[in-house]
N, CA, C and O atoms as a Maestro MAE file, in Angstrom:
{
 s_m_m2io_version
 :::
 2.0.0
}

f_m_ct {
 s_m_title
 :::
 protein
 m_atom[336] {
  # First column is atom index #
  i_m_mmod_type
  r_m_x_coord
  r_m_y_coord
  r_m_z_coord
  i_m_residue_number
  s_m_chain_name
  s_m_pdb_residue_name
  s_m_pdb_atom_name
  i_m_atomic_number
  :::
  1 25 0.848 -1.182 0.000 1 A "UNK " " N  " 7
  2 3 0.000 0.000 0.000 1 A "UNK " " CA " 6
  3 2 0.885 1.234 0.000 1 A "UNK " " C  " 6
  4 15 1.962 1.295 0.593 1 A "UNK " " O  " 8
  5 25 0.291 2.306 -0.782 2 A "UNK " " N  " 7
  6 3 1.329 3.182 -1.204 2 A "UNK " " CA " 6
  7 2 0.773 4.522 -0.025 2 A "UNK " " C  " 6
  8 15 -0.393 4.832 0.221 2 A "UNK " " O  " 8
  9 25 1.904 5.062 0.484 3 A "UNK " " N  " 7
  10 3 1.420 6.375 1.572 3 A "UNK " " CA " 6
  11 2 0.800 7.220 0.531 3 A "UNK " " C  " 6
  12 15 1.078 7.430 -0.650 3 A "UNK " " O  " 8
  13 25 -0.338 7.736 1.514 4 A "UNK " " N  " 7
  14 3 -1.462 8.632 0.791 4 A "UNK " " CA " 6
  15 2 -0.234 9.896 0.585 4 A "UNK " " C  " 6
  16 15 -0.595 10.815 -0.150 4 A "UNK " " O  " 8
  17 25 1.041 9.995 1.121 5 A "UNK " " N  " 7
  18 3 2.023 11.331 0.752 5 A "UNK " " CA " 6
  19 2 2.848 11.408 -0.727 5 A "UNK " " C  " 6
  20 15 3.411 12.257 -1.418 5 A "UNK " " O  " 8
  21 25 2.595 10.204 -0.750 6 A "UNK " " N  " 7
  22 3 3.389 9.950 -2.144 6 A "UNK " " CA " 6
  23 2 2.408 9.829 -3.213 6 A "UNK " " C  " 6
  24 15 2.763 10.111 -4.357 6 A "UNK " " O  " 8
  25 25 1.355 9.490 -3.007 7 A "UNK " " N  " 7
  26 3 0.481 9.673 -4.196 7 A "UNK " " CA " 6
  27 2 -0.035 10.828 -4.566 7 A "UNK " " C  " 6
  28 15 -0.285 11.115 -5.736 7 A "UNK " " O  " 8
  29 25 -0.274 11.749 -3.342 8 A "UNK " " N  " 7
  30 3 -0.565 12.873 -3.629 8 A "UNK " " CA " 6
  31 2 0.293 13.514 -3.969 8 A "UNK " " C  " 6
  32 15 -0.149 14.304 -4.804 8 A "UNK " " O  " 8
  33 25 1.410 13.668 -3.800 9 A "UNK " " N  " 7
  34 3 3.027 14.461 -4.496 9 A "UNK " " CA " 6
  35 2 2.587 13.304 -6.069 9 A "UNK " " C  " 6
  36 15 1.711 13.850 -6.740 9 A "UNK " " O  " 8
  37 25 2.811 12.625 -6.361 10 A "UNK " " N  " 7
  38 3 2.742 12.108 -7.963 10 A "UNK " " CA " 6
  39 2 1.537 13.022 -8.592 10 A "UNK " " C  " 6
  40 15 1.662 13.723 -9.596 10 A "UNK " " O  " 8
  41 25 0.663 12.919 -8.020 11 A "UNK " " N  " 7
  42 3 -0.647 13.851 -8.456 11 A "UNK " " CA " 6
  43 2 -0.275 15.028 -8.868 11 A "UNK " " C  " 6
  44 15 -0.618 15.562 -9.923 11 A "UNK " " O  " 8
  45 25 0.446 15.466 -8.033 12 A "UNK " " N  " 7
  46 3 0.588 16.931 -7.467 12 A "UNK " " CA " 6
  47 2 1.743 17.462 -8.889 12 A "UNK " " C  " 6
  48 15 1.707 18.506 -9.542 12 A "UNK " " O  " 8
  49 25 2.721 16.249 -9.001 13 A "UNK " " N  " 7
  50 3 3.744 16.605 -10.055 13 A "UNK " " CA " 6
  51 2 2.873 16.338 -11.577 13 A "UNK " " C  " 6
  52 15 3.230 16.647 -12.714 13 A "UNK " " O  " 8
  53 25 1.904 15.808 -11.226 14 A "UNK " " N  " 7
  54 3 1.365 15.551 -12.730 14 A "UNK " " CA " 6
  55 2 0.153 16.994 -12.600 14 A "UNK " " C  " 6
  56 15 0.353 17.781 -13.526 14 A "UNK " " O  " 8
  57 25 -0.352 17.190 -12.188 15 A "UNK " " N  " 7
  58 3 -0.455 18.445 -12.079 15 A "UNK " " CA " 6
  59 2 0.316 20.038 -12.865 15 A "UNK " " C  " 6
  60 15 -0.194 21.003 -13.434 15 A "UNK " " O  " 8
  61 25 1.882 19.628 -12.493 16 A "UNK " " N  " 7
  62 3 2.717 20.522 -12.182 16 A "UNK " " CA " 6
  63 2 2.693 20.420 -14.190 16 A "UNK " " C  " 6
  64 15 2.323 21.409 -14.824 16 A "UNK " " O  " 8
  65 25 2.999 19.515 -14.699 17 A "UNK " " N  " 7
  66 3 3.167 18.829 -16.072 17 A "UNK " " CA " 6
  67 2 2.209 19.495 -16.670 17 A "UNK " " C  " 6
  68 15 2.423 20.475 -17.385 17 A "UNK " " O  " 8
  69 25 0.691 18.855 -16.344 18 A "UNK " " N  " 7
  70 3 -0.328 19.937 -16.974 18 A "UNK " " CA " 6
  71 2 -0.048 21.480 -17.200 18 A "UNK " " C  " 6
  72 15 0.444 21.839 -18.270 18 A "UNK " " O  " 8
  73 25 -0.316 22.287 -16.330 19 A "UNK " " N  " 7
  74 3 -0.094 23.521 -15.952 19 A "UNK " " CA " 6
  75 2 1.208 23.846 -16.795 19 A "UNK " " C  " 6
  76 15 0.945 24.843 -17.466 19 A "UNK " " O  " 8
  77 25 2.756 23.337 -17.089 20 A "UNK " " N  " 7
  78 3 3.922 23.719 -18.054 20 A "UNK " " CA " 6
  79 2 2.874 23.422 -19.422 20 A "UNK " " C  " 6
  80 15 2.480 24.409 -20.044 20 A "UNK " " O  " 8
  81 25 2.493 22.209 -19.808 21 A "UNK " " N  " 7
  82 3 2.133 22.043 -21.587 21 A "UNK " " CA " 6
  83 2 0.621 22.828 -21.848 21 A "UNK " " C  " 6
  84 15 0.110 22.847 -22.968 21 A "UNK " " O  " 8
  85 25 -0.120 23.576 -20.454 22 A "UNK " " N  " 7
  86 3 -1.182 24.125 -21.026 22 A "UNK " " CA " 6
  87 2 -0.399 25.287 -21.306 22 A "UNK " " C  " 6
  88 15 -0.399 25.563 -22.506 22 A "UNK " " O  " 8
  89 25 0.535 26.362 -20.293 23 A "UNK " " N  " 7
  90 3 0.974 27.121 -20.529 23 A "UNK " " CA " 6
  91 2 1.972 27.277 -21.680 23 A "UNK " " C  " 6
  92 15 2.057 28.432 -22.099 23 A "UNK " " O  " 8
  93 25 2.484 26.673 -22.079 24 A "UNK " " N  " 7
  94 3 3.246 26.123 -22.923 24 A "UNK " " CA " 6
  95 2 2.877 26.182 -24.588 24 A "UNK " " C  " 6
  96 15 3.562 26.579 -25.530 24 A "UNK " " O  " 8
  97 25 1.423 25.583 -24.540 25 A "UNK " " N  " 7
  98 3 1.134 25.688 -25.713 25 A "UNK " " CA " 6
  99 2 0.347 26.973 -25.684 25 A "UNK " " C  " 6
  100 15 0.444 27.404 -26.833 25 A "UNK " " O  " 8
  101 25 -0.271 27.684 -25.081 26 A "UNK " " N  " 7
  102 3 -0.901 28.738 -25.007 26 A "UNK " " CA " 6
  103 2 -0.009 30.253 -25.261 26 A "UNK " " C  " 6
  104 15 -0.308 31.212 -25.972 26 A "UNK " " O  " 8
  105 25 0.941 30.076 -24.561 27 A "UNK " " N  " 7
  106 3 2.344 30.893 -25.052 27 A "UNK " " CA " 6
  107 2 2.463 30.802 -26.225 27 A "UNK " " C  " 6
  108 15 2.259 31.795 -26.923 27 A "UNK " " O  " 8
  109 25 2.828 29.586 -26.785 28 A "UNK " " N  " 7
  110 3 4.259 29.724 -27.685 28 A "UNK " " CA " 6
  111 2 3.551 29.066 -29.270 28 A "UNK " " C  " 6
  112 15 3.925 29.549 -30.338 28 A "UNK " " O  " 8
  113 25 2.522 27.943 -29.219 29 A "UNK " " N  " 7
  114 3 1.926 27.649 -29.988 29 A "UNK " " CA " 6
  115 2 0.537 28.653 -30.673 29 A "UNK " " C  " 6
  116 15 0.585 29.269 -31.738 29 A "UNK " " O  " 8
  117 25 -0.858 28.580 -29.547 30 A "UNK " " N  " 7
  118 3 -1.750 29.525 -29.870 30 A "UNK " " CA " 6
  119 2 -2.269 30.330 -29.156 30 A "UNK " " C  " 6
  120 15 -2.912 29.794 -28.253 30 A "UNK " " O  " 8
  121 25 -2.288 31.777 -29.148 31 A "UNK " " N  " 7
  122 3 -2.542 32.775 -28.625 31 A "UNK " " CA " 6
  123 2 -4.167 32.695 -27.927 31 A "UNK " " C  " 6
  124 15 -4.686 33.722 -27.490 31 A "UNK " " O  " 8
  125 25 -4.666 31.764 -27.898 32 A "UNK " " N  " 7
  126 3 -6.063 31.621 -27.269 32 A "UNK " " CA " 6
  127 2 -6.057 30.494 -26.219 32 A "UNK " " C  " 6
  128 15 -5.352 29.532 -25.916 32 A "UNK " " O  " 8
  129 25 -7.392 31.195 -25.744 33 A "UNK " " N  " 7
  130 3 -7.685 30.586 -24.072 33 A "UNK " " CA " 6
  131 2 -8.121 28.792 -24.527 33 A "UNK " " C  " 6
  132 15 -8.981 28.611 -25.389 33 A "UNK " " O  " 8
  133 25 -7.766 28.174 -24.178 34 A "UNK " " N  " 7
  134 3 -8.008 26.422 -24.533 34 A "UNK " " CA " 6
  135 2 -8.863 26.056 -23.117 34 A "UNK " " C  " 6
  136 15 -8.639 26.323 -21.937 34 A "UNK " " O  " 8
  137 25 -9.919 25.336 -23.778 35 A "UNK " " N  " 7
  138 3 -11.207 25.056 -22.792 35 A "UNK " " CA " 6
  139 2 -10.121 24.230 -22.266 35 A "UNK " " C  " 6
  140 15 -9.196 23.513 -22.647 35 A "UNK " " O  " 8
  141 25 -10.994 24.931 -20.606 36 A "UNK " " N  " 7
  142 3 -10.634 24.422 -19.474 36 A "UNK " " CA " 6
  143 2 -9.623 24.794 -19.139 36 A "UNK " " C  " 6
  144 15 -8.952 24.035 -18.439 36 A "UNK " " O  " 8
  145 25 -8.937 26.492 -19.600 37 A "UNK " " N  " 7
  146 3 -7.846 26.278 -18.850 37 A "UNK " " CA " 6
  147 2 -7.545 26.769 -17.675 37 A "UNK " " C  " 6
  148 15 -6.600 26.534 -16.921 37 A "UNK " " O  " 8
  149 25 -8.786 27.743 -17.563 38 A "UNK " " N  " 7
  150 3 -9.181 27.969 -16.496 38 A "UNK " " CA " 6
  151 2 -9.291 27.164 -15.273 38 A "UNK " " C  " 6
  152 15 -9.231 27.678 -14.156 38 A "UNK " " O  " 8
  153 25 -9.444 25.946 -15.466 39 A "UNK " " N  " 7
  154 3 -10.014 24.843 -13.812 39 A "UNK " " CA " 6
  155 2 -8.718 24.188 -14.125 39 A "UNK " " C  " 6
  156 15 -7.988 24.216 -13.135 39 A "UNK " " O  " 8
  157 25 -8.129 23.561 -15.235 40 A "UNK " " N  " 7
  158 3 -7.092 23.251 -14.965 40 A "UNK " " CA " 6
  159 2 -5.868 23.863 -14.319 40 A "UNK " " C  " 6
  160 15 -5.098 23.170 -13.654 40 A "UNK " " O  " 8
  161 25 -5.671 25.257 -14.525 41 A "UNK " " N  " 7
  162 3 -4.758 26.059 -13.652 41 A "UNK " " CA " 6
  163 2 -5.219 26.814 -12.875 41 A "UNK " " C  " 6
  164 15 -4.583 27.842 -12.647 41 A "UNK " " O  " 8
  165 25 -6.488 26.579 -12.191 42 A "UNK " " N  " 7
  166 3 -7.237 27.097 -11.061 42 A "UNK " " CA " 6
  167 2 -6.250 27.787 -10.001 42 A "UNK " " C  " 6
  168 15 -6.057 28.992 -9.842 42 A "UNK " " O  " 8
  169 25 -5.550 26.467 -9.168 43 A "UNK " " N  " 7
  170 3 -4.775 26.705 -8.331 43 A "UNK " " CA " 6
  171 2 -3.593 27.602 -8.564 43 A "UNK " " C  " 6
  172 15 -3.154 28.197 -7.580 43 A "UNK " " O  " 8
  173 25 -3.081 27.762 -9.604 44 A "UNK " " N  " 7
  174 3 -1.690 28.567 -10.248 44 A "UNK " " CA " 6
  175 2 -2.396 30.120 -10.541 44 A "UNK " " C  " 6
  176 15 -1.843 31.212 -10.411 44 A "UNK " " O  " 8
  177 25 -3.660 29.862 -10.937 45 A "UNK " " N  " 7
  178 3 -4.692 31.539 -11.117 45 A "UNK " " CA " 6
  179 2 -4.577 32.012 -9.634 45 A "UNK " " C  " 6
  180 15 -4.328 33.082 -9.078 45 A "UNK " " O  " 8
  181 25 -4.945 30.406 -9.140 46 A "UNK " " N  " 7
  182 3 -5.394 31.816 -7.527 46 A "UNK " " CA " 6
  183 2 -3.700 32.158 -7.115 46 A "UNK " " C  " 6
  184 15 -3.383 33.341 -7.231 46 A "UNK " " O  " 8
  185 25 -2.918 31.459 -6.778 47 A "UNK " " N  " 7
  186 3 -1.386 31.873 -6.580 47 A "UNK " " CA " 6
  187 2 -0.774 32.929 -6.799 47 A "UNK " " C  " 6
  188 15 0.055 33.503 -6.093 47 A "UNK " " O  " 8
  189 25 -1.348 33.301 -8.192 48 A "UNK " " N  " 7
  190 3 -0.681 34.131 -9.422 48 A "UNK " " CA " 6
  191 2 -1.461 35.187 -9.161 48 A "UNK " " C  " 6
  192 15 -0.892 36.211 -9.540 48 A "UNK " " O  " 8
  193 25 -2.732 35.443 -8.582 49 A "UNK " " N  " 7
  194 3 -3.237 36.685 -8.473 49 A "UNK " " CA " 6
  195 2 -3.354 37.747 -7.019 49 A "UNK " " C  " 6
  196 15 -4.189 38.639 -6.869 49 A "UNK " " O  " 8
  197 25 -2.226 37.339 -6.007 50 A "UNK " " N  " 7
  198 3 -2.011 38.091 -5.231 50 A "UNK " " CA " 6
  199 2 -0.724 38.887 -5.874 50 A "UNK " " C  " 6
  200 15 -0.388 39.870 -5.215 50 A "UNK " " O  " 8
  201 25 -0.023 38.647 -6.943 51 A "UNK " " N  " 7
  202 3 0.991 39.626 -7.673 51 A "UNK " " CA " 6
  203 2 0.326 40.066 -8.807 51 A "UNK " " C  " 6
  204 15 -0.606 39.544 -9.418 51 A "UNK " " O  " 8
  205 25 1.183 41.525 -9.089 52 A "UNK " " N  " 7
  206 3 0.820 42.776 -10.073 52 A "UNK " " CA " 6
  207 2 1.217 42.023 -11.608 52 A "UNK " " C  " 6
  208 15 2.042 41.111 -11.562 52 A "UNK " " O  " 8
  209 25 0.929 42.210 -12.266 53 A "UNK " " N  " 7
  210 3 1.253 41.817 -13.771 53 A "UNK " " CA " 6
  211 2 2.704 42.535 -14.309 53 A "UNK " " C  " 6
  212 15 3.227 42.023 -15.300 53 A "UNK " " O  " 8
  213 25 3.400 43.782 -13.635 54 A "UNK " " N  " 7
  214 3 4.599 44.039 -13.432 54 A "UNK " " CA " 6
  215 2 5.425 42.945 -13.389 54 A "UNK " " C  " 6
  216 15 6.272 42.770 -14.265 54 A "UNK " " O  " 8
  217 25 5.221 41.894 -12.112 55 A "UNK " " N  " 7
  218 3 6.301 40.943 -12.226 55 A "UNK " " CA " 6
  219 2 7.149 40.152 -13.178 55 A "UNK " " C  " 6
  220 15 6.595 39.445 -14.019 55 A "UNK " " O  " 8
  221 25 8.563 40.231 -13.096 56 A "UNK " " N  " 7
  222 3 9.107 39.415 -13.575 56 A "UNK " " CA " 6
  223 2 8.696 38.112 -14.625 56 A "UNK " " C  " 6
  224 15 7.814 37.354 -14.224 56 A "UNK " " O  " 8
  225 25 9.039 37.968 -15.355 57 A "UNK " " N  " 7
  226 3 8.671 36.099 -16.127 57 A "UNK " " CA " 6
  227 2 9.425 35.174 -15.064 57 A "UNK " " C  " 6
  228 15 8.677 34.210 -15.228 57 A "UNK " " O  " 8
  229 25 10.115 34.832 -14.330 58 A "UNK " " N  " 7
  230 3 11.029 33.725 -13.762 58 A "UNK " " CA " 6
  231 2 10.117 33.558 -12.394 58 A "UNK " " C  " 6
  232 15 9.413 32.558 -12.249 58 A "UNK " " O  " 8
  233 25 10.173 34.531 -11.471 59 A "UNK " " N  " 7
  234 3 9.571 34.157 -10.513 59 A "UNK " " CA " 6
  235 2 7.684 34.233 -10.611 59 A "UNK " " C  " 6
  236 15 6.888 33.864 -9.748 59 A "UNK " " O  " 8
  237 25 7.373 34.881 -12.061 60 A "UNK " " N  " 7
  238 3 5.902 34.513 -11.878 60 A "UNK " " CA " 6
  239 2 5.822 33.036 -12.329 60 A "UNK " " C  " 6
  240 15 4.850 32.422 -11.888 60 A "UNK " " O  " 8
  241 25 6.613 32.407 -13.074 61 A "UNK " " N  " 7
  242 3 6.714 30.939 -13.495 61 A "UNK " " CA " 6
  243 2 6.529 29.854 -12.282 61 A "UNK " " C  " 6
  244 15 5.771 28.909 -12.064 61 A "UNK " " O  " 8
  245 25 7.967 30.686 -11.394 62 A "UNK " " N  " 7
  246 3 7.797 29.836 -10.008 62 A "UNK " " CA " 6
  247 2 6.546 29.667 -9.179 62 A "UNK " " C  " 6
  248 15 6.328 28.610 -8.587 62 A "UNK " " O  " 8
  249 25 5.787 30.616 -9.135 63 A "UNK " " N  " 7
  250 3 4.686 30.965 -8.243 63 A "UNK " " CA " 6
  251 2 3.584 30.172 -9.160 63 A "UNK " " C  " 6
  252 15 2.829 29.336 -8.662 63 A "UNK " " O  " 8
  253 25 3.563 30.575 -10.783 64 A "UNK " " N  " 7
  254 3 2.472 28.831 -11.220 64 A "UNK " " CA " 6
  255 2 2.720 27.824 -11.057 64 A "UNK " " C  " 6
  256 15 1.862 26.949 -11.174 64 A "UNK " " O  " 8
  257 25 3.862 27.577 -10.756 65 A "UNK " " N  " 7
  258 3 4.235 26.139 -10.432 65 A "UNK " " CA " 6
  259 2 4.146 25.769 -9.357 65 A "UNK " " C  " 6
  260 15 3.465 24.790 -9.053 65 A "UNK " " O  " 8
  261 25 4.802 26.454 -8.546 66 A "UNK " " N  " 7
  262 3 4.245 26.135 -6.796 66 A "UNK " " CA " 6
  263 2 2.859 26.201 -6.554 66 A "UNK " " C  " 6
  264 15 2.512 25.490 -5.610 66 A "UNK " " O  " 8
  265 25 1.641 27.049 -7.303 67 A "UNK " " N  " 7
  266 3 0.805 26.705 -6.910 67 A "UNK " " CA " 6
  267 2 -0.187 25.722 -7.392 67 A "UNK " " C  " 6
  268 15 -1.218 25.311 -6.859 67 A "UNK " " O  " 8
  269 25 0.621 25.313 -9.050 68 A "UNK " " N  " 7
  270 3 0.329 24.340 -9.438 68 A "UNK " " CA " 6
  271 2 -0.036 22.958 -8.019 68 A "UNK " " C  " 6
  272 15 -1.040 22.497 -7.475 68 A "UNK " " O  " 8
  273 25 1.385 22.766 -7.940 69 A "UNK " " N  " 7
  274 3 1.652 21.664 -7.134 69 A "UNK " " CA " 6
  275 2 0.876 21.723 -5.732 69 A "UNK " " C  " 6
  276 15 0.534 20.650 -5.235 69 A "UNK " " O  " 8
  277 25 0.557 23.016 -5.017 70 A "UNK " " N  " 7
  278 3 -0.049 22.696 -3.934 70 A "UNK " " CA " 6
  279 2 -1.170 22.175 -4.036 70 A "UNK " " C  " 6
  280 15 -1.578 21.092 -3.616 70 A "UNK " " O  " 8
  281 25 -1.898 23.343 -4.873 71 A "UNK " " N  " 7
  282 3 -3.637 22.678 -4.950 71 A "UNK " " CA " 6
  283 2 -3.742 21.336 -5.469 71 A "UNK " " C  " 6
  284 15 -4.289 20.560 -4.686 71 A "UNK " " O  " 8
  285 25 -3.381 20.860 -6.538 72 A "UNK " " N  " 7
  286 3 -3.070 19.701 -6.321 72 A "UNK " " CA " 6
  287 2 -2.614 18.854 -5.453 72 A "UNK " " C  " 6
  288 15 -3.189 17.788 -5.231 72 A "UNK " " O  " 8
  289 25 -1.425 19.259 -4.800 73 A "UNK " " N  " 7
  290 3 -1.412 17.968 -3.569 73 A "UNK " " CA " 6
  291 2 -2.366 18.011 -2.235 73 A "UNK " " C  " 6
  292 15 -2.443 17.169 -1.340 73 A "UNK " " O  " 8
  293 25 -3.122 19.344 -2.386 74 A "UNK " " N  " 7
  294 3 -4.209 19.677 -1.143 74 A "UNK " " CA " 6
  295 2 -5.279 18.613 -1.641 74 A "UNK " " C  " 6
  296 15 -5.599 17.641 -0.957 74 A "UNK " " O  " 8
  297 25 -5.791 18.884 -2.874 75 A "UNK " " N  " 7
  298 3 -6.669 18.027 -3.640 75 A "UNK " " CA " 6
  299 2 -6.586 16.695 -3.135 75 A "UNK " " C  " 6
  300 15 -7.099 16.187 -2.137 75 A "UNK " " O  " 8
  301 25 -5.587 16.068 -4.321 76 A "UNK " " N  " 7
  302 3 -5.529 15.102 -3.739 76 A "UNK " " CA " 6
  303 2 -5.173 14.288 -2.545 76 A "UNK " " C  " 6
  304 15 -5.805 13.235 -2.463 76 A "UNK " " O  " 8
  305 25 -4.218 14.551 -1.495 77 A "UNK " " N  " 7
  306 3 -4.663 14.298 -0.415 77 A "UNK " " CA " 6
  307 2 -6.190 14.364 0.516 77 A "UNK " " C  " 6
  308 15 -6.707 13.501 1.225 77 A "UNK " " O  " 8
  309 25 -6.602 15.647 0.203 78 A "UNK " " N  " 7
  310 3 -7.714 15.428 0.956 78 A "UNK " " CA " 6
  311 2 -8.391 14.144 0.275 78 A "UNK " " C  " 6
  312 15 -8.550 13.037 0.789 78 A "UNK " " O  " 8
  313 25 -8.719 14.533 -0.903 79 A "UNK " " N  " 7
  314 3 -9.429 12.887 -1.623 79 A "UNK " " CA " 6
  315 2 -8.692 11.467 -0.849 79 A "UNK " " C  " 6
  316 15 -9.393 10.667 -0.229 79 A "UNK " " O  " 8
  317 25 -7.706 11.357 -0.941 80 A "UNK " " N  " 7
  318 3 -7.003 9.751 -0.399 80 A "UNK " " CA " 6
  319 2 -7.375 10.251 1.017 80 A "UNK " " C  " 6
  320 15 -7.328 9.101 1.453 80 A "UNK " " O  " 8
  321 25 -7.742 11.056 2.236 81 A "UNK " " N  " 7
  322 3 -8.455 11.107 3.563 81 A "UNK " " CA " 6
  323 2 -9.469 10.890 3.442 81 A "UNK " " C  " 6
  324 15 -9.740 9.993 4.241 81 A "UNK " " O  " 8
  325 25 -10.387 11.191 2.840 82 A "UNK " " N  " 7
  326 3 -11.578 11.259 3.074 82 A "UNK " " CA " 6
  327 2 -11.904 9.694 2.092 82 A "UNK " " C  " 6
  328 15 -12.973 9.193 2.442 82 A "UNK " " O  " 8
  329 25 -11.306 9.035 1.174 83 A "UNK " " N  " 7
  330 3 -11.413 8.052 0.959 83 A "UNK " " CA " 6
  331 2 -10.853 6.782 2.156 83 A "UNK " " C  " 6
  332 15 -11.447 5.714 2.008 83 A "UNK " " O  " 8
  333 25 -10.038 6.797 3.035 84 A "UNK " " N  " 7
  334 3 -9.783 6.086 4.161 84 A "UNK " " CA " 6
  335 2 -10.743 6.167 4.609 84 A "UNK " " C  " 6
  336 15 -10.962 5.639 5.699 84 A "UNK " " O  " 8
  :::
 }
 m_bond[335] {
  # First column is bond index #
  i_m_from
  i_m_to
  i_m_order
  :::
  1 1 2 1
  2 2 3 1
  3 3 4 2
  4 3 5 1
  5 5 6 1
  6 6 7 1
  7 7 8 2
  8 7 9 1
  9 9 10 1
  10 10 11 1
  11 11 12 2
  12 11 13 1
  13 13 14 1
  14 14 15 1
  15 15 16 2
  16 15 17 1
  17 17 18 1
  18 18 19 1
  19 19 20 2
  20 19 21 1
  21 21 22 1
  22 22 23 1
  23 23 24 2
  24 23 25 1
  25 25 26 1
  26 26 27 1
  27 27 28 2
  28 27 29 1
  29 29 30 1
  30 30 31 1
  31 31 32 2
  32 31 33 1
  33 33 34 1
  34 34 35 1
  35 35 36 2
  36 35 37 1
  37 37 38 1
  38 38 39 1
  39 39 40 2
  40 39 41 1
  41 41 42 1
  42 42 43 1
  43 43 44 2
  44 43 45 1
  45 45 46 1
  46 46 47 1
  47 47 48 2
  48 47 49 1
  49 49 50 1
  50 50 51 1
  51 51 52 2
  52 51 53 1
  53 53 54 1
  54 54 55 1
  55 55 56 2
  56 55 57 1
  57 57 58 1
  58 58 59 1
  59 59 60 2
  60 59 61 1
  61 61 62 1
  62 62 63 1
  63 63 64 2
  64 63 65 1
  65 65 66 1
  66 66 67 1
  67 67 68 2
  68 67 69 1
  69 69 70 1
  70 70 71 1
  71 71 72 2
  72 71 73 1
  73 73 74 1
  74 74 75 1
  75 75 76 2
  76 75 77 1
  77 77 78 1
  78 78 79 1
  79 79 80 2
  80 79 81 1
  81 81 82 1
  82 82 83 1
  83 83 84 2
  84 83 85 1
  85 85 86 1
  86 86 87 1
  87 87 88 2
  88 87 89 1
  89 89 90 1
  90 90 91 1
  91 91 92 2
  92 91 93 1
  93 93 94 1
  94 94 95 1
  95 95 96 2
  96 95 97 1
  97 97 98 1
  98 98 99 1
  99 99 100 2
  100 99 101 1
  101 101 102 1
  102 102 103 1
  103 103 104 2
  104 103 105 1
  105 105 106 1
  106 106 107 1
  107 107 108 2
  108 107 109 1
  109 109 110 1
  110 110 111 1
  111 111 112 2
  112 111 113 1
  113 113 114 1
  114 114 115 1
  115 115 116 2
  116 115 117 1
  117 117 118 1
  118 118 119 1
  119 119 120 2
  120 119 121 1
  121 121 122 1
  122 122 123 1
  123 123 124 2
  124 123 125 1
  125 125 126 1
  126 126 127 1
  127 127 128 2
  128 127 129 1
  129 129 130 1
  130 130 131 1
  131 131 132 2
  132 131 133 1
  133 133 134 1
  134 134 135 1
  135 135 136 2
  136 135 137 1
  137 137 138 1
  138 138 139 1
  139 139 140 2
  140 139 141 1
  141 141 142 1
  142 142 143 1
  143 143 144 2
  144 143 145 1
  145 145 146 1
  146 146 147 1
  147 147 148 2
  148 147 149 1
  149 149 150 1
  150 150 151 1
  151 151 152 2
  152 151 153 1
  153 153 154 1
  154 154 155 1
  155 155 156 2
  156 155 157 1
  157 157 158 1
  158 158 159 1
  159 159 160 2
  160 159 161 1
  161 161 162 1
  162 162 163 1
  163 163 164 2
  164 163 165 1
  165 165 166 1
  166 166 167 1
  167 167 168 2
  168 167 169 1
  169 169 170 1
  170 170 171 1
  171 171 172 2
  172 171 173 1
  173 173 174 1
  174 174 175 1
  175 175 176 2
  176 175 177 1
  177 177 178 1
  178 178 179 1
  179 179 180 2
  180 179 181 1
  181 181 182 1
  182 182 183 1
  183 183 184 2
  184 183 185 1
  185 185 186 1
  186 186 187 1
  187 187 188 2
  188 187 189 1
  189 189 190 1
  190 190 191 1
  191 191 192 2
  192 191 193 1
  193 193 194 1
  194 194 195 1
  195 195 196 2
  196 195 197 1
  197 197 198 1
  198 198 199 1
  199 199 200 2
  200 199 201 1
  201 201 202 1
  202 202 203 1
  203 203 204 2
  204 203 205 1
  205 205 206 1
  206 206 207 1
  207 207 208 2
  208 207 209 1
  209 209 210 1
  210 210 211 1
  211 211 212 2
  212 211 213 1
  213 213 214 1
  214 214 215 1
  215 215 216 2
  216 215 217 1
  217 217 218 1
  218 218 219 1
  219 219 220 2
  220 219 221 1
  221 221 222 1
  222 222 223 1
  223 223 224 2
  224 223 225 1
  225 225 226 1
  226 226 227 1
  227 227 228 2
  228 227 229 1
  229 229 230 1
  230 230 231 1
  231 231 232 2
  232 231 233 1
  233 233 234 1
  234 234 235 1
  235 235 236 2
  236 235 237 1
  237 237 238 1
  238 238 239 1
  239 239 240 2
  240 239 241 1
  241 241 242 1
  242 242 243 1
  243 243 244 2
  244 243 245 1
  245 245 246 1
  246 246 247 1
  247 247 248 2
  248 247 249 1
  249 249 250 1
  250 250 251 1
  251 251 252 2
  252 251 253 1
  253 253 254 1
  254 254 255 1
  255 255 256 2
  256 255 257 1
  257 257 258 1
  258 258 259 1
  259 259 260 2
  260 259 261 1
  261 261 262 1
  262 262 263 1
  263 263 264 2
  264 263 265 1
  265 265 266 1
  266 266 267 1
  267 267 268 2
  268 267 269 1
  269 269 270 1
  270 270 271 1
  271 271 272 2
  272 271 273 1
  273 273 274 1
  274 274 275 1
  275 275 276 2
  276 275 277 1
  277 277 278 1
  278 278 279 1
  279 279 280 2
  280 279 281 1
  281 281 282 1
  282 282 283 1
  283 283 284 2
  284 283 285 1
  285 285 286 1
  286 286 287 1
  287 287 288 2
  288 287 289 1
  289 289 290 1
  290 290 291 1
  291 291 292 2
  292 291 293 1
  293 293 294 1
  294 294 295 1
  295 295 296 2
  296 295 297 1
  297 297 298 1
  298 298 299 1
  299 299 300 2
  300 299 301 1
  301 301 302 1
  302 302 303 1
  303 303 304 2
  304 303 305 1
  305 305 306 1
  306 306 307 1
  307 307 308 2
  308 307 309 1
  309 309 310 1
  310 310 311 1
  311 311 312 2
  312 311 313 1
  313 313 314 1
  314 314 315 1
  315 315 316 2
  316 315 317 1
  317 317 318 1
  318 318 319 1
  319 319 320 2
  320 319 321 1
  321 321 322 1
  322 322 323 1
  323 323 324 2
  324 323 325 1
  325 325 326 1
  326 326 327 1
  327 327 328 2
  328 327 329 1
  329 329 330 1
  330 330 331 1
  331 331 332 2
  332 331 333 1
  333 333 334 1
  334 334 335 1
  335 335 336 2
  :::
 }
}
């Protein structure tokens, strides 16, 4: 049986994956909003919107990614608790 900490960090990094190839292709491929990208980078929106649009590219990257990964690992952990 696998610790509910490690599944939720795998989650959490596949998460992190989403959030680079939505941003990713939305950047660099097509200049439009791709359904769902909104709920898919939910957690990286809310992260990303206690800073000014001034900021930097490097550390606003960091801050989608970190919040990539939290809400996701909040997510899913709570899911593997409340499934015990």
């Amino acid at each position: 049986m696998h610790s509910p900490y490690k599944l939720a960090t795998l989650f959490a990094v596949f998460g992190m994956l989403i959030g680079i190839a939505a941003f990713m292709f939305n950047y660099y491929l097509i200049p439009v909003t791709l359904p769902g990208y909104e709920i898919l980078l939910a957690p990286a929106m809310l992260a990303l919107s206690f800073f000014s649009e001034e900021t930097y590219f490097t550390p606003k990257m960091i801050i989608l990614l970190s919040g990539q990964f939290v809400g996701y690992f909040i997510v899913a952990f709570t899911f593997l608790a409340i499934k015990k």
